[in-house]
C-alpha positions in Angstrom: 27.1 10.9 15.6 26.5 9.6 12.5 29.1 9.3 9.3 28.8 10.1 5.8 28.9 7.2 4.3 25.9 5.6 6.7 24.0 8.8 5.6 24.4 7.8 2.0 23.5 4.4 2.3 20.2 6.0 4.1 19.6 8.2 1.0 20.5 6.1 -1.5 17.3 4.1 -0.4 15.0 6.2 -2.0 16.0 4.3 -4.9 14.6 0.8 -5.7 17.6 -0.4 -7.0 19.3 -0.3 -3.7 16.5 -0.9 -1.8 16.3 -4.4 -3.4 20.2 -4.5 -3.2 20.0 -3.8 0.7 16.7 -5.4 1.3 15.7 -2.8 3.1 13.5 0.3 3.4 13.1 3.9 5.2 10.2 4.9 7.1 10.1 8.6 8.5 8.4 10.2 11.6 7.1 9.7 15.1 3.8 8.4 14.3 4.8 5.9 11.4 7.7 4.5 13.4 5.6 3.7 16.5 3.4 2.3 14.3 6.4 0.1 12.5 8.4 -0.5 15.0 6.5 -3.1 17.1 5.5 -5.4 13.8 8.5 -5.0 11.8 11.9 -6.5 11.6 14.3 -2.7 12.3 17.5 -2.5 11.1 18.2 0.6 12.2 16.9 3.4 13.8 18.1 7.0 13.9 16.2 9.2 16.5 16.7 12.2 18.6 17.1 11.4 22.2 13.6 13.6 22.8 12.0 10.7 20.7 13.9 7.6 22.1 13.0 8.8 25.5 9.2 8.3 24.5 9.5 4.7 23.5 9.2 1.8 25.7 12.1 -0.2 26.4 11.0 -3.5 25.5 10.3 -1.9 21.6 13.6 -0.6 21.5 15.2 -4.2 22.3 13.5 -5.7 19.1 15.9 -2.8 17.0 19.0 -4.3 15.7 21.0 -1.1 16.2 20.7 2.8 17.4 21.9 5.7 16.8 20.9 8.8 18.9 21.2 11.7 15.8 20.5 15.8 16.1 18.0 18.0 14.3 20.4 18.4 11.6 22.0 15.0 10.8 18.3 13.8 10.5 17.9 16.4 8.0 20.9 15.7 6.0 19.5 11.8 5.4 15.7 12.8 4.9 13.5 12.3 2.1 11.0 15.2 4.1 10.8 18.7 3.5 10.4 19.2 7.4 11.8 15.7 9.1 11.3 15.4 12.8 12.4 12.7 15.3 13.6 10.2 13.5 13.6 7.7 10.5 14.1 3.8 10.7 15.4 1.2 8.0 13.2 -2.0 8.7 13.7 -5.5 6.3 11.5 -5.7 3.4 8.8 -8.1 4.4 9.3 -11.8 2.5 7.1 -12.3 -0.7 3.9 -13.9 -0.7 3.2 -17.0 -2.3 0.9 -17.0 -5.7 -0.7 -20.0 -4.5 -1.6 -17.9 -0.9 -2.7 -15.3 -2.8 -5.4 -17.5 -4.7 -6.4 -19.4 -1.3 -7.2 -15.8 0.1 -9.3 -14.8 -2.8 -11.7 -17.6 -2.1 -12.2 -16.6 1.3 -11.8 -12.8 1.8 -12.4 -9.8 -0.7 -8.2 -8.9 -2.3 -7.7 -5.5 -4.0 -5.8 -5.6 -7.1 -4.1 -2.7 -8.8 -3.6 -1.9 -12.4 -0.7 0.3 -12.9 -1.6 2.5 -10.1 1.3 5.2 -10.3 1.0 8.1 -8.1 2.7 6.9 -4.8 0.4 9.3 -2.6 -2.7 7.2 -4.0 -0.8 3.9 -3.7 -0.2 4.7 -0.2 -3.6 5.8 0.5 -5.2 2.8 -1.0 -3.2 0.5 1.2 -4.4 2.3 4.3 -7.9 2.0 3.0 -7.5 -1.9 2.9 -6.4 -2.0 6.3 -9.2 0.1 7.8 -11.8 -2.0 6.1 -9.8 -5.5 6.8 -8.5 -6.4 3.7 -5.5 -8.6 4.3 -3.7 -8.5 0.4 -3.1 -5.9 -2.1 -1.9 -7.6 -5.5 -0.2 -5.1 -7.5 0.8 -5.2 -11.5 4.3 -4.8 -12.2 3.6 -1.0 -13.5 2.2 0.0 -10.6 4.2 2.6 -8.1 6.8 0.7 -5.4 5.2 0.5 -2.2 8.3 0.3 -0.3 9.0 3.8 -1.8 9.3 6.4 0.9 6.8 8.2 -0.3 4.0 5.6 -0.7 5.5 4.1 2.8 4.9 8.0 4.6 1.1 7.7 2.6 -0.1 4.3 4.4 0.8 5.8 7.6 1.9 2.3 9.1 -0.9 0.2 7.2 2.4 -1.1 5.1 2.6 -3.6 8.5 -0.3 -5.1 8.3 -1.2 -5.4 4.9 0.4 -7.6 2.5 1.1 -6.2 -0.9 2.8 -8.3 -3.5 4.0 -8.1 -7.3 2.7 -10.2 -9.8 1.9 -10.8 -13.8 -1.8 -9.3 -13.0 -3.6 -10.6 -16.1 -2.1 -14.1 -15.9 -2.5 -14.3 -12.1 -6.1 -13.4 -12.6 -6.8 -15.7 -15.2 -5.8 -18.6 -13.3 -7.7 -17.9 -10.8 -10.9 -20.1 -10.1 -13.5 -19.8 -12.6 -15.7 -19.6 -9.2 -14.1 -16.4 -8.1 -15.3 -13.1 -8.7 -13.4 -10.6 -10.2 -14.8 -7.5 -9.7 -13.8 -4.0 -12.1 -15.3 -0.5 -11.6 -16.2 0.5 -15.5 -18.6 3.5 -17.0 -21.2 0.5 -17.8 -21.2 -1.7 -15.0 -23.9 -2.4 -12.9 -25.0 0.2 -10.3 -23.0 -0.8 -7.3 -25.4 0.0 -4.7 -28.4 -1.7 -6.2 -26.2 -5.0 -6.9 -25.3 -7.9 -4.7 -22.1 -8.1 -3.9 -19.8 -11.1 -3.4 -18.3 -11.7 0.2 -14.7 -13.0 -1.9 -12.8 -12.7 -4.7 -11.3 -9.7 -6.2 -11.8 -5.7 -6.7 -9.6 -4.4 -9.4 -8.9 -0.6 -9.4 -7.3 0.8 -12.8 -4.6 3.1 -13.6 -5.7 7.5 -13.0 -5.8 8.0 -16.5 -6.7 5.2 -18.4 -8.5 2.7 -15.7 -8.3 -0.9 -16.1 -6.1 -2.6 -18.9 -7.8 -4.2 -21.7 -5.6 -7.3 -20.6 -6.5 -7.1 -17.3 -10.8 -6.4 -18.0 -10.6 -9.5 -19.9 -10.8 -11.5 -16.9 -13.3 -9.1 -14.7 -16.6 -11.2 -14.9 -18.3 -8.8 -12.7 -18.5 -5.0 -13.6 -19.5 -2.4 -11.4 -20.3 1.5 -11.6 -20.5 4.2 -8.9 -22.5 6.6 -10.0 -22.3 10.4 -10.1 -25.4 12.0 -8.9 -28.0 12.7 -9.4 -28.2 11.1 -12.6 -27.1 12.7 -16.0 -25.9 15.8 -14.0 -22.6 17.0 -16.2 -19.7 16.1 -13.3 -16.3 15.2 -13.7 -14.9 12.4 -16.0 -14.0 10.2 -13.0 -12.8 10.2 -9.6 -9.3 9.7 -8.2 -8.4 5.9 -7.9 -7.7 6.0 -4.2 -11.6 7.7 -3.7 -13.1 5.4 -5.8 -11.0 2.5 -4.4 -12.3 3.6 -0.3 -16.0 4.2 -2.4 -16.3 0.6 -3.5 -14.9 -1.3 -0.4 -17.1 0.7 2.0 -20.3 -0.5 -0.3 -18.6 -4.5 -0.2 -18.0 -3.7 3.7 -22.1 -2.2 4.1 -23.5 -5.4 1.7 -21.8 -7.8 4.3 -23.4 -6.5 7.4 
């Protein structure tokens, strides 16, 4: 049995405000929480005994507390349409430091995002980083909440193994190393197929509707394109951030062998 008020507080943390207040965040559904639960700090989890009964003991000892709910309580503190099994409240990871974030750009390829708003892209992008290894997402301050249930439900557990963190973009960038590439996807870039690609640095991927800031392009010393084709074939204006975003890391991914 659960009460009201703890089904509030659950709600209520759809909202970044509390969220941040709490410093915590929900994460819905058999295969997200399995995929949580062994790499993230729980706070609590609410799950029907049916689920409970198919986790391992030794995961359920690393969750601060339990609470065995019914098909209707869990629907009462969902953010689905059509919740099953159960939803968790795990810590909000610590921040990463800007100076990390530099260090990793030297040595592994970082996506950046500029003002990437749709959550269902945000979340998809972050699971594109983890299947193709990429260890940081930097994100503009514009760009959706990744600890939003939504974008959290999208990355289908890559939210635990990828870092994502919050920063001035364009000033971040700009300090960077003048060594480090920063790489931009733009309608007169070079052909990214036919041109060498760097092993580090950064890939920036723009907002749906307007792309990459003029702030933000300012510091992009290496610009890409990924054609349409075959070439000068009328086709759509652009593709969706989170297709062009798995388009470009798969070429990077190819280039290093």
């Amino acid at each position: 049995m659960i009460g009201k008020n703890r089904i509030k507080q659950i709600r209520q943390l759809a909202q970044k405000k509390h969220r941040d207040a709490e410093g915590l965040f929900l994460a819905e559904g058999a295969k997200v929480l399995r995929e949580l639960l062994p790499l993230l700090s729980c706070r609590l989890l609410c799950a029907t005994e049916d689920f409970l009964n198919t986790c391992e003991e030794q995961l359920l000892r690393r969750v601060e507390e339990i609470v065995v709910i019914n098909q209707r309580e869990l629907e009462q503190m969902s953010q689905l349409k059509t919740p099953r099994h159960g939803l968790a409240l795990f810590h909000l990871p610590p921040a990463v430091e800007t100076k990390t974030l530099t260090a990793a750009t030297e040595q592994q390829m970082v996506l950046a995002l500029d003002g990437v708003q749709d959550p269902g892209n945000l979340g998809t992008i972050v699971r594109i980083a983890d299947w193709w290894g990429i260890d940081h997402v930097v994100c503009s301050h514009d760009t959706a909440d990744v600890f939003a249930p939504k974008v959290v439900q999208a990355t289908m557990g890559a939210i635990a193994r990828v870092k994502v963190s919050y920063v001035d973009l364009p000033q971040w960038l700009e300090s960077l190393p003048n060594e480090v590439a920063v790489c931009g996807t733009f309608l007169d870039g070079d052909n990214i197929y036919a041109a060498p690609l760097p092993h580090s640095g950064v890939l920036v991927m723009g907002n749906e509707g307007k792309g990459i800031s003029a702030d933000v392009e300012a510091t992009v010393n290496r610009r890409l394109l990924i054609p349409s084709f075959p070439a000068h074939r009328p086709t759509s204006e652009s593709l969706n951030v989170a297709i062009a975003t798995a388009v470009a890391v798969a070429e990077f991914r190819r280039q290093q062998g």
